[in-house]
PDB file of N, CA, C and O in Angstrom:
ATOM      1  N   UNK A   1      21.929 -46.575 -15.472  1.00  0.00           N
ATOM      2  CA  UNK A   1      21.161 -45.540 -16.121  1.00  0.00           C
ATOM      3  C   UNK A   1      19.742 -45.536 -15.559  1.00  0.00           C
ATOM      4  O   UNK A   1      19.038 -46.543 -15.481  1.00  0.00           O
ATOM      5  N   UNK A   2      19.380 -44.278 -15.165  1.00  0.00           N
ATOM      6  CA  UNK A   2      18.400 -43.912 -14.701  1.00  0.00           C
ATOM      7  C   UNK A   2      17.065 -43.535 -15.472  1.00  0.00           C
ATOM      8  O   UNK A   2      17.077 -42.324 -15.695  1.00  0.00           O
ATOM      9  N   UNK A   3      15.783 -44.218 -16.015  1.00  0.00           N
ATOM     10  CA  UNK A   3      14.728 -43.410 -16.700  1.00  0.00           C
ATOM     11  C   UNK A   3      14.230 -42.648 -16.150  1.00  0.00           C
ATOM     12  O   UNK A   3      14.392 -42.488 -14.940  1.00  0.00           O
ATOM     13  N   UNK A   4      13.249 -41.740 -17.087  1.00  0.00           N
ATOM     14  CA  UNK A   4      12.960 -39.996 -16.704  1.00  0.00           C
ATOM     15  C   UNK A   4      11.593 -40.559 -15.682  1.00  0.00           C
ATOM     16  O   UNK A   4      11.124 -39.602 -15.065  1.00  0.00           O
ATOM     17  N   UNK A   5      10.772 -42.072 -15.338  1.00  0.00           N
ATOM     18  CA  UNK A   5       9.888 -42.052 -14.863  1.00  0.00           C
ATOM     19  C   UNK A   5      10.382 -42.131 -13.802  1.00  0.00           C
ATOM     20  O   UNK A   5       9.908 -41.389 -12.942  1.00  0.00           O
ATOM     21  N   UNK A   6      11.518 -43.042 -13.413  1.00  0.00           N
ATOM     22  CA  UNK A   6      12.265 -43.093 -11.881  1.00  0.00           C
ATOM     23  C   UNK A   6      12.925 -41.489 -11.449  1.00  0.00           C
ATOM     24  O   UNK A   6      12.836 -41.045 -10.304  1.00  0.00           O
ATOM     25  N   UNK A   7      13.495 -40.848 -12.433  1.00  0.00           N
ATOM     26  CA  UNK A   7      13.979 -39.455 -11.861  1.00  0.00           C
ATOM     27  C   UNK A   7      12.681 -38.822 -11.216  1.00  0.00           C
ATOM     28  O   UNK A   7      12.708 -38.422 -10.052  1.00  0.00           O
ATOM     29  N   UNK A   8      11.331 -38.725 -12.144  1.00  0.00           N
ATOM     30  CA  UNK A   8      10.576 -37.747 -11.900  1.00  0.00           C
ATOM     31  C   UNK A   8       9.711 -38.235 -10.313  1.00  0.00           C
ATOM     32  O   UNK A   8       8.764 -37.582  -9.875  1.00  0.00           O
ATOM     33  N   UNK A   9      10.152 -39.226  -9.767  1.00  0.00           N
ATOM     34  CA  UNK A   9       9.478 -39.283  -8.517  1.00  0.00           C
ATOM     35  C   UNK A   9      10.247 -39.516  -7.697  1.00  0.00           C
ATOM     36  O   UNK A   9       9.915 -40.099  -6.665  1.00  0.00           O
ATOM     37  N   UNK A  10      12.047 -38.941  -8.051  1.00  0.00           N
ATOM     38  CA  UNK A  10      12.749 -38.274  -6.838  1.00  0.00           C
ATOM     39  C   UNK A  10      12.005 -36.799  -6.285  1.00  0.00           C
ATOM     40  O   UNK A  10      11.290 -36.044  -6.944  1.00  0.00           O
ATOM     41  N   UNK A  11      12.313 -36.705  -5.249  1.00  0.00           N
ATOM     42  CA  UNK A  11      12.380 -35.409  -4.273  1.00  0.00           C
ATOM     43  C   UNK A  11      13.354 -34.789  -5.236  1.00  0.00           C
ATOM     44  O   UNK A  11      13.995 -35.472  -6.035  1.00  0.00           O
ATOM     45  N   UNK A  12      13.512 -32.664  -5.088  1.00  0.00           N
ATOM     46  CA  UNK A  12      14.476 -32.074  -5.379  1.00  0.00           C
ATOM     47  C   UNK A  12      15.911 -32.509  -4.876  1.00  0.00           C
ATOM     48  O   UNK A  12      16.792 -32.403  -5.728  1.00  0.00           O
ATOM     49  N   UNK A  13      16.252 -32.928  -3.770  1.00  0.00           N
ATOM     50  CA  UNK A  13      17.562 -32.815  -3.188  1.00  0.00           C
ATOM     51  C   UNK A  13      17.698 -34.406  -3.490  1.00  0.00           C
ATOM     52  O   UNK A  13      18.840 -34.612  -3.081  1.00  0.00           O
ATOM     53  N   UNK A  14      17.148 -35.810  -4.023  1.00  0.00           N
ATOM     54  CA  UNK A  14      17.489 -36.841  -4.542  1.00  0.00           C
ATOM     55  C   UNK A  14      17.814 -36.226  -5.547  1.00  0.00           C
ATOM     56  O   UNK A  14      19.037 -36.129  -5.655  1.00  0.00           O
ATOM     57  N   UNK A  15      17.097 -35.649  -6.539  1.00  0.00           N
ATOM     58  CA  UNK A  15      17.325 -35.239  -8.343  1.00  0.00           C
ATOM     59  C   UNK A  15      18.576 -34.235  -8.067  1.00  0.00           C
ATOM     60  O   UNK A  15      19.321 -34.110  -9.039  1.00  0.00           O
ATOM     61  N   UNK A  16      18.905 -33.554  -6.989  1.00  0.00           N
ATOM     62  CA  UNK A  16      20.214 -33.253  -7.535  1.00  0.00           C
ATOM     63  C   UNK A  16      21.706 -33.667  -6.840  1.00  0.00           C
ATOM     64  O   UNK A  16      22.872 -33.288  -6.942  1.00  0.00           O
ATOM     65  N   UNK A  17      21.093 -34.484  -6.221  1.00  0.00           N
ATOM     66  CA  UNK A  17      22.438 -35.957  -5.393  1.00  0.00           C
ATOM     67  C   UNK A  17      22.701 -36.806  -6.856  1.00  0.00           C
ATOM     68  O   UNK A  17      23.793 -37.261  -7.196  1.00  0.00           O
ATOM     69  N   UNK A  18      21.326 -36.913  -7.698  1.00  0.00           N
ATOM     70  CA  UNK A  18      21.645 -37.835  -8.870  1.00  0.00           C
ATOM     71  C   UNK A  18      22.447 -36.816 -10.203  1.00  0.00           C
ATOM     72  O   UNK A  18      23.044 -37.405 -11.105  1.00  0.00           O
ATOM     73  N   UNK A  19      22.401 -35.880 -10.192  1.00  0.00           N
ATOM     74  CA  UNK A  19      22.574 -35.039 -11.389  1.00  0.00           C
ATOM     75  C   UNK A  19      24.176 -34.814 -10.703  1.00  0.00           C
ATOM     76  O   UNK A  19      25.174 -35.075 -11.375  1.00  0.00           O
ATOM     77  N   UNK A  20      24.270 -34.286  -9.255  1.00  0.00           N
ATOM     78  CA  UNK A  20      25.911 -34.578  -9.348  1.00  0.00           C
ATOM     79  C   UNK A  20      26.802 -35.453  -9.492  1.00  0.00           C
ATOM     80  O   UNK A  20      27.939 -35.102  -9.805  1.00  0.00           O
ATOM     81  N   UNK A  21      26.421 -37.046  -9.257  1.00  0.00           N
ATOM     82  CA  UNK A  21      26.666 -38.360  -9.347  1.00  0.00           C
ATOM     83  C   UNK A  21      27.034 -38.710 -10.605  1.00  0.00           C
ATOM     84  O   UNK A  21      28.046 -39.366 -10.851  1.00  0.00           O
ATOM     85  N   UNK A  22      26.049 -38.193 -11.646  1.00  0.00           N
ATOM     86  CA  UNK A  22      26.138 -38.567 -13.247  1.00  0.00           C
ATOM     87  C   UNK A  22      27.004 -37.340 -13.613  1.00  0.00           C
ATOM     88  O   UNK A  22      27.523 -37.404 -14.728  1.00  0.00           O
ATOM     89  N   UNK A  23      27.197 -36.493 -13.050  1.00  0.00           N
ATOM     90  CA  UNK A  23      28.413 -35.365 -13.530  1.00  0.00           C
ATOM     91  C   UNK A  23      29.575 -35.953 -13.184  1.00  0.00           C
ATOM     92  O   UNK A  23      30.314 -36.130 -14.153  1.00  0.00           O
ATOM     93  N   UNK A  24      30.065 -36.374 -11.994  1.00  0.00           N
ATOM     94  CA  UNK A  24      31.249 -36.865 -11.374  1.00  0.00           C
ATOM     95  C   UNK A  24      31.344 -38.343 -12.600  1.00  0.00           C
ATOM     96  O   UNK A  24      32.274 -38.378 -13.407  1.00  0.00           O
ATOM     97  N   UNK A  25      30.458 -39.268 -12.573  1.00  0.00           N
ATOM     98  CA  UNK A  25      30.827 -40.367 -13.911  1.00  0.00           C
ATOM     99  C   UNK A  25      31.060 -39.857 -15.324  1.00  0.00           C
ATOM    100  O   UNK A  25      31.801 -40.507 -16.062  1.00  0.00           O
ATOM    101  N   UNK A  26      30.219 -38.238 -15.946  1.00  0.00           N
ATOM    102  CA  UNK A  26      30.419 -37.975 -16.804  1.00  0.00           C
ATOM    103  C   UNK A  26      32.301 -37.925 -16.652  1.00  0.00           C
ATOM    104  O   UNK A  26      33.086 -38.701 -17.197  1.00  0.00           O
ATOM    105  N   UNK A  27      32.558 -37.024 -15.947  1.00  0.00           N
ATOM    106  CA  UNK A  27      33.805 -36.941 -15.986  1.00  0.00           C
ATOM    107  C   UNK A  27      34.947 -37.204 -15.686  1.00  0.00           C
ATOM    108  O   UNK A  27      35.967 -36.534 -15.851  1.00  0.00           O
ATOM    109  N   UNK A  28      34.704 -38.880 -14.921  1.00  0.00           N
ATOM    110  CA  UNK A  28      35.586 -39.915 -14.758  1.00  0.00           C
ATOM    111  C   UNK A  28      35.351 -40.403 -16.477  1.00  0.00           C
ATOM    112  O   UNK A  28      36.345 -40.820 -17.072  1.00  0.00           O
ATOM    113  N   UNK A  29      34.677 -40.365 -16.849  1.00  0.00           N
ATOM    114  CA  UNK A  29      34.812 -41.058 -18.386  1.00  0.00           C
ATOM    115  C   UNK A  29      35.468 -40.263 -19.442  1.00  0.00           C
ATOM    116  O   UNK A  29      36.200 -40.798 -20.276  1.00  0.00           O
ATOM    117  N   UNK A  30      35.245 -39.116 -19.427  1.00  0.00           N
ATOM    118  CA  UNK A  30      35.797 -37.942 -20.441  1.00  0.00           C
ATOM    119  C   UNK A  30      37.134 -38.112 -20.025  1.00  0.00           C
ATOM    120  O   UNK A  30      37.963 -37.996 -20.927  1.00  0.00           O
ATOM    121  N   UNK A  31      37.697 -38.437 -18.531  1.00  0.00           N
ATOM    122  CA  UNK A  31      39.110 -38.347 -18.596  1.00  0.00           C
ATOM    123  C   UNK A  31      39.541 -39.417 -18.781  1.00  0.00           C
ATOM    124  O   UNK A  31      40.772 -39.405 -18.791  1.00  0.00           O
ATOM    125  N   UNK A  32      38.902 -40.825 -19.012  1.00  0.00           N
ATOM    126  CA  UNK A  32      39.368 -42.062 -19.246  1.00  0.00           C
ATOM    127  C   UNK A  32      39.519 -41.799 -20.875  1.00  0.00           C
ATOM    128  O   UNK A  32      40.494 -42.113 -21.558  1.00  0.00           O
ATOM    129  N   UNK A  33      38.199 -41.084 -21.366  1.00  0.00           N
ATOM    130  CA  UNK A  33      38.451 -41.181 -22.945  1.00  0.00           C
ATOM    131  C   UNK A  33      40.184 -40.380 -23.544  1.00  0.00           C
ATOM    132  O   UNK A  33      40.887 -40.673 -24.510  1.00  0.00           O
ATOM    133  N   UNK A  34      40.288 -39.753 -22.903  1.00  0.00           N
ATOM    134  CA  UNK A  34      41.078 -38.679 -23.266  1.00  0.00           C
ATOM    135  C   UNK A  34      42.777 -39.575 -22.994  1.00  0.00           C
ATOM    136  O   UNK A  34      43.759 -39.398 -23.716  1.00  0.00           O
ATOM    137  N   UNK A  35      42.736 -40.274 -22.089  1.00  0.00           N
ATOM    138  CA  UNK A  35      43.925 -41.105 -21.678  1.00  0.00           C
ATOM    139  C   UNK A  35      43.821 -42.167 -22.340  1.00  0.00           C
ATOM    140  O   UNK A  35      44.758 -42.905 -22.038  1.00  0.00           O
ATOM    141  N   UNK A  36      42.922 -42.782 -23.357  1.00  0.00           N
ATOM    142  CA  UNK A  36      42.633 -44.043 -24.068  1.00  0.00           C
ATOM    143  C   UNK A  36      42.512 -45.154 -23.550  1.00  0.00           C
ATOM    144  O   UNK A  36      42.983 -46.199 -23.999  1.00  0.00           O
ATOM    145  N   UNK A  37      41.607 -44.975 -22.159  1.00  0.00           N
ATOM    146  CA  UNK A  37      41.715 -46.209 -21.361  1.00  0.00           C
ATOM    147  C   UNK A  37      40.555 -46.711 -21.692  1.00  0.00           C
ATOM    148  O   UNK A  37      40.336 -47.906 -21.887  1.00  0.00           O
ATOM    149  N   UNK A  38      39.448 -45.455 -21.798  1.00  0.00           N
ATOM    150  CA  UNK A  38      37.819 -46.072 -22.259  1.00  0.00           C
ATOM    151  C   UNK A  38      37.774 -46.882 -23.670  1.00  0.00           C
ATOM    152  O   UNK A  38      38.223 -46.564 -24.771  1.00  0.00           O
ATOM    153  N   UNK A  39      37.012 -48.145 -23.204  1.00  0.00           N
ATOM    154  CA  UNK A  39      36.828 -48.829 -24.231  1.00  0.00           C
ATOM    155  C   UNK A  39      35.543 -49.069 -24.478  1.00  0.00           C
ATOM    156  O   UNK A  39      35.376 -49.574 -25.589  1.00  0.00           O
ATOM    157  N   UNK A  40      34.558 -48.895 -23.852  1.00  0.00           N
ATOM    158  CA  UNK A  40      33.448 -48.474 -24.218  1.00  0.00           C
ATOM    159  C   UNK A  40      33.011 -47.331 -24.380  1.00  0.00           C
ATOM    160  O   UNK A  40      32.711 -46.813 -23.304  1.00  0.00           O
ATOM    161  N   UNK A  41      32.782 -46.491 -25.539  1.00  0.00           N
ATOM    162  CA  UNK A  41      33.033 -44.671 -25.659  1.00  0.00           C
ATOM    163  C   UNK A  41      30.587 -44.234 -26.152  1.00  0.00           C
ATOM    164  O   UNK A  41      30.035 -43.160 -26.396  1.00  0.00           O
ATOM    165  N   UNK A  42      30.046 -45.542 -26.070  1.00  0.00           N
ATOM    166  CA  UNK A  42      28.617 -45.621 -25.852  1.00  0.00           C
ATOM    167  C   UNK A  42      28.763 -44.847 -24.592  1.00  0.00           C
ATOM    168  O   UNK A  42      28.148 -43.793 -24.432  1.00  0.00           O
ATOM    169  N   UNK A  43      29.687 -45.420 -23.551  1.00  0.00           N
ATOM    170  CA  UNK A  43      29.188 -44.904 -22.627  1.00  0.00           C
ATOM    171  C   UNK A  43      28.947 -43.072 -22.088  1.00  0.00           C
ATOM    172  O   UNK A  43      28.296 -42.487 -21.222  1.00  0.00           O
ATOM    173  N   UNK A  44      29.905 -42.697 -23.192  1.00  0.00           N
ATOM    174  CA  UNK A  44      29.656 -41.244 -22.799  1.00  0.00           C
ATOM    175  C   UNK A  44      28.657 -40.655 -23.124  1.00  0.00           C
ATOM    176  O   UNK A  44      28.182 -39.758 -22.428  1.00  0.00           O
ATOM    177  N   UNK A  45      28.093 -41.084 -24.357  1.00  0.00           N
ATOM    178  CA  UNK A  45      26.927 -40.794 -24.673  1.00  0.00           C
ATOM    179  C   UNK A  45      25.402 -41.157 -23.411  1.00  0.00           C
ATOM    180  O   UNK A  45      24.827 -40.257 -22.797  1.00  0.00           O
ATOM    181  N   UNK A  46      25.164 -42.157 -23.340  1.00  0.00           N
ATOM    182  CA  UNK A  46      24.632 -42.482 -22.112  1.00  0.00           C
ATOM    183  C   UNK A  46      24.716 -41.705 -21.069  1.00  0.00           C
ATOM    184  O   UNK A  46      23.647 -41.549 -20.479  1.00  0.00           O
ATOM    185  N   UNK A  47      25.976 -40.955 -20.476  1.00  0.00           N
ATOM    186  CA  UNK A  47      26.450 -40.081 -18.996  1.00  0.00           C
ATOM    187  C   UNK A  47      25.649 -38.596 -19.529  1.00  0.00           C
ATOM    188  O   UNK A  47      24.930 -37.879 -18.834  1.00  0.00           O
ATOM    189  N   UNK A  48      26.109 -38.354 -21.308  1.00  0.00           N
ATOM    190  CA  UNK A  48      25.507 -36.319 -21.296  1.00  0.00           C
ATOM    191  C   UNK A  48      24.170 -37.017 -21.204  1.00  0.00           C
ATOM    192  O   UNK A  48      23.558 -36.404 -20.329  1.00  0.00           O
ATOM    193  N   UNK A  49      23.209 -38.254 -21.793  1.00  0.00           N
ATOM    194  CA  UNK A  49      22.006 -37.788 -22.068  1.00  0.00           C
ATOM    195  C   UNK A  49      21.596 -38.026 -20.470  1.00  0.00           C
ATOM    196  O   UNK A  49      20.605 -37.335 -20.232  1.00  0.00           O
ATOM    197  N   UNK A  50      21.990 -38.707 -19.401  1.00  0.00           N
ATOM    198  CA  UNK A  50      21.895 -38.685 -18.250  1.00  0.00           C
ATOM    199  C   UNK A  50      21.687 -37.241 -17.564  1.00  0.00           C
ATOM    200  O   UNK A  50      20.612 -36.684 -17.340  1.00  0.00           O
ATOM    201  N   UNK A  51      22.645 -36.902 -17.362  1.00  0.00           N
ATOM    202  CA  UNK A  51      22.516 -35.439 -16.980  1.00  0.00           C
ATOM    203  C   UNK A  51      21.601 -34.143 -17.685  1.00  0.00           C
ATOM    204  O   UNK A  51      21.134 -33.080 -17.275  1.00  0.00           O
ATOM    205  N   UNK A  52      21.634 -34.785 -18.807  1.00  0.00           N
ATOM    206  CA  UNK A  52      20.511 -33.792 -19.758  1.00  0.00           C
ATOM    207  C   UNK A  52      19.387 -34.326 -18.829  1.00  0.00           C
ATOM    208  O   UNK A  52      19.170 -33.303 -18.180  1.00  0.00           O
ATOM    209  N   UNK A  53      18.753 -35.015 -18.468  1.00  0.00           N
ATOM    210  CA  UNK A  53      17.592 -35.474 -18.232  1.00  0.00           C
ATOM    211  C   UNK A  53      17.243 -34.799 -17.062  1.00  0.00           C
ATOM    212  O   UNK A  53      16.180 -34.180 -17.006  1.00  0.00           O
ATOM    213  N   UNK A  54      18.143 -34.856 -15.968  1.00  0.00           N
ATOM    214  CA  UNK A  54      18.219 -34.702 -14.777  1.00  0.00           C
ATOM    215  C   UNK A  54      17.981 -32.563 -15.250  1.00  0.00           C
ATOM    216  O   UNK A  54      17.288 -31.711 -14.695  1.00  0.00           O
ATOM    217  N   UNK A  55      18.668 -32.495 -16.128  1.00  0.00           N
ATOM    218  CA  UNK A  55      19.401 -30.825 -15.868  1.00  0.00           C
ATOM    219  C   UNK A  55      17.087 -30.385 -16.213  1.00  0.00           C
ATOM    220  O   UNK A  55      16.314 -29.586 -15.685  1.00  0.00           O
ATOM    221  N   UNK A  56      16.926 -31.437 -17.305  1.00  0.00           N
ATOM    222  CA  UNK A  56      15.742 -30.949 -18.010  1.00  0.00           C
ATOM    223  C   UNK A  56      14.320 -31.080 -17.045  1.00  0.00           C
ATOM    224  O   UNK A  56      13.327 -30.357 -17.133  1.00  0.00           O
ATOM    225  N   UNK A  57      14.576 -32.447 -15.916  1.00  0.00           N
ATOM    226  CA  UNK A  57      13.743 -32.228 -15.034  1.00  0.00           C
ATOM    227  C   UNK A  57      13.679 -31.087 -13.801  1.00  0.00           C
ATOM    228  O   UNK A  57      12.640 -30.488 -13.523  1.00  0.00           O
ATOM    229  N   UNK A  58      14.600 -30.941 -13.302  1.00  0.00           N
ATOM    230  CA  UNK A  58      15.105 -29.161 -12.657  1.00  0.00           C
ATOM    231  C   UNK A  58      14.555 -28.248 -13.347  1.00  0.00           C
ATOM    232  O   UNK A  58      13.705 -27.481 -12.894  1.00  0.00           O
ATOM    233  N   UNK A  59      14.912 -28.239 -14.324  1.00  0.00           N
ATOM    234  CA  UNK A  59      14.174 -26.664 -14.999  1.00  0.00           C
ATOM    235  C   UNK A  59      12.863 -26.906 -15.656  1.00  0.00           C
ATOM    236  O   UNK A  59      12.341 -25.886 -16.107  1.00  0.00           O
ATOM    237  N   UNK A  60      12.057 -28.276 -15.853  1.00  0.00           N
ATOM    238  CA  UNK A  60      10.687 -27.971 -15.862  1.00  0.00           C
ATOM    239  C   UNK A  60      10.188 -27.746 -13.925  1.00  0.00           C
ATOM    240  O   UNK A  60       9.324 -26.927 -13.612  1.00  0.00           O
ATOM    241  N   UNK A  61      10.755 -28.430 -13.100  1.00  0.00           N
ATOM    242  CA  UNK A  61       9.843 -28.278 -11.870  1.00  0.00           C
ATOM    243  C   UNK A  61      10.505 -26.662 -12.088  1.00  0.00           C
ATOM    244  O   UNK A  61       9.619 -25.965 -12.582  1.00  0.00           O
ATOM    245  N   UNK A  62      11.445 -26.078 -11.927  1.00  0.00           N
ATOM    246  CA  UNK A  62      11.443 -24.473 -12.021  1.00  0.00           C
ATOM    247  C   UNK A  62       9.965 -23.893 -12.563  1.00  0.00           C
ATOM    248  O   UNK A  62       9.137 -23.335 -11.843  1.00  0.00           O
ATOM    249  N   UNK A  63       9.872 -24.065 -13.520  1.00  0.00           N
ATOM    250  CA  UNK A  63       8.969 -23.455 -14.633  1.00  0.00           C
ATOM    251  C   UNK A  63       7.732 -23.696 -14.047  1.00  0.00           C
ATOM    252  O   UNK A  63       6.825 -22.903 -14.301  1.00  0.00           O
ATOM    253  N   UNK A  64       7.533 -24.591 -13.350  1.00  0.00           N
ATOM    254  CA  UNK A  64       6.011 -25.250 -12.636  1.00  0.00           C
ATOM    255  C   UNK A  64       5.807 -24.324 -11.537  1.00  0.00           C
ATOM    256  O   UNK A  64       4.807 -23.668 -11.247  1.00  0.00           O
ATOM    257  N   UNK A  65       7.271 -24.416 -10.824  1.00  0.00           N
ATOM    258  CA  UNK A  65       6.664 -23.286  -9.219  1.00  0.00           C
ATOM    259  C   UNK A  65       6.394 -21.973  -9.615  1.00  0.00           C
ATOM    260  O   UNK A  65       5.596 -21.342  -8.922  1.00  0.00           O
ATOM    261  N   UNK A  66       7.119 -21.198 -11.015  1.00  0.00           N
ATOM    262  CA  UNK A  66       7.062 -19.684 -11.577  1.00  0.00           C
ATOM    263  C   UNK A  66       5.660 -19.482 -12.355  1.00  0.00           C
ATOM    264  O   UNK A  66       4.982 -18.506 -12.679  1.00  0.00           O
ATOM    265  N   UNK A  67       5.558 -20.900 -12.497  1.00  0.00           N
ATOM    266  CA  UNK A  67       3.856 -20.545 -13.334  1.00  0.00           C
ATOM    267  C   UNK A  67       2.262 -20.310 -12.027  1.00  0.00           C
ATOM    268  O   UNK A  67       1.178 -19.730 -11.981  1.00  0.00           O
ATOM    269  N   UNK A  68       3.305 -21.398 -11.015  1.00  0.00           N
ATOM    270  CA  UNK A  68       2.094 -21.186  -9.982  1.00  0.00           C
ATOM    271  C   UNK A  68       1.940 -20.093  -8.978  1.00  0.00           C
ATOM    272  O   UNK A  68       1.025 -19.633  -8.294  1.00  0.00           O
ATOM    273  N   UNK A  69       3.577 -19.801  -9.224  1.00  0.00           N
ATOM    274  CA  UNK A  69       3.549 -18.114  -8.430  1.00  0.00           C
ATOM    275  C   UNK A  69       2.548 -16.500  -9.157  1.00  0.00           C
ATOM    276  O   UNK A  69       2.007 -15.569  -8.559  1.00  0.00           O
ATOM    277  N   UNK A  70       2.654 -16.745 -10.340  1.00  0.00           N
ATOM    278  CA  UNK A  70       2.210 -16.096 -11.533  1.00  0.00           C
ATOM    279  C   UNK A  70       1.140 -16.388 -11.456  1.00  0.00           C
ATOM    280  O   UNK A  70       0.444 -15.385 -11.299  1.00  0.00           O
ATOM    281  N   UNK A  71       0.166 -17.953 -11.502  1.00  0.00           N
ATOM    282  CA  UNK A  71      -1.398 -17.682 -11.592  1.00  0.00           C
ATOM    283  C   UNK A  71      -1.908 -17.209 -10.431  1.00  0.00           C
ATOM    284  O   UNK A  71      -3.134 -17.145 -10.523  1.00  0.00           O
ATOM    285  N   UNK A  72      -1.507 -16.853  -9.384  1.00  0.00           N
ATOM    286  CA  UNK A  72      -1.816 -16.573  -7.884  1.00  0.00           C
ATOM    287  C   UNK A  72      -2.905 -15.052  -7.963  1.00  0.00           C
ATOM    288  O   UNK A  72      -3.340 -14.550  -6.927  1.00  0.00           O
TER     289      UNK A  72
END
């Protein structure tokens, strides 16, 4: 698990090598849960707020380049 201080001083194309990475584990786990193999089910929780993080740092740098296009 990745914190939001280590995400936020990836590059764009690291932050979204990591956001597909934690999608591909989200959903090696959702299909382990679903087959009853996962026995640790913390962990899914851990994988959405992962990707939430990642999805939430993308769309603030969005919001940063549209604000600086706008104060121009």
């Amino acid at each position: 698990m990745t914190d939001a201080t280590e995400l936020r001083d990836m590059d764009d194309a690291a932050l979204t090598e990591h956001l597909q990475t934690a999608r591909r584990e989200l959903f090696g786990l959702r299909f382990q849960h679903a087959t009853g193999e996962l026995e640790n089910t913390a962990r899914l929780r851990l994988a959405k707020r992962e990707v939430a993080r990642a999805l939430t740092l993308i769309r603030e740098r969005g919001l940063e380049a549209d604000n600086k296009e706008l104060s121009r």
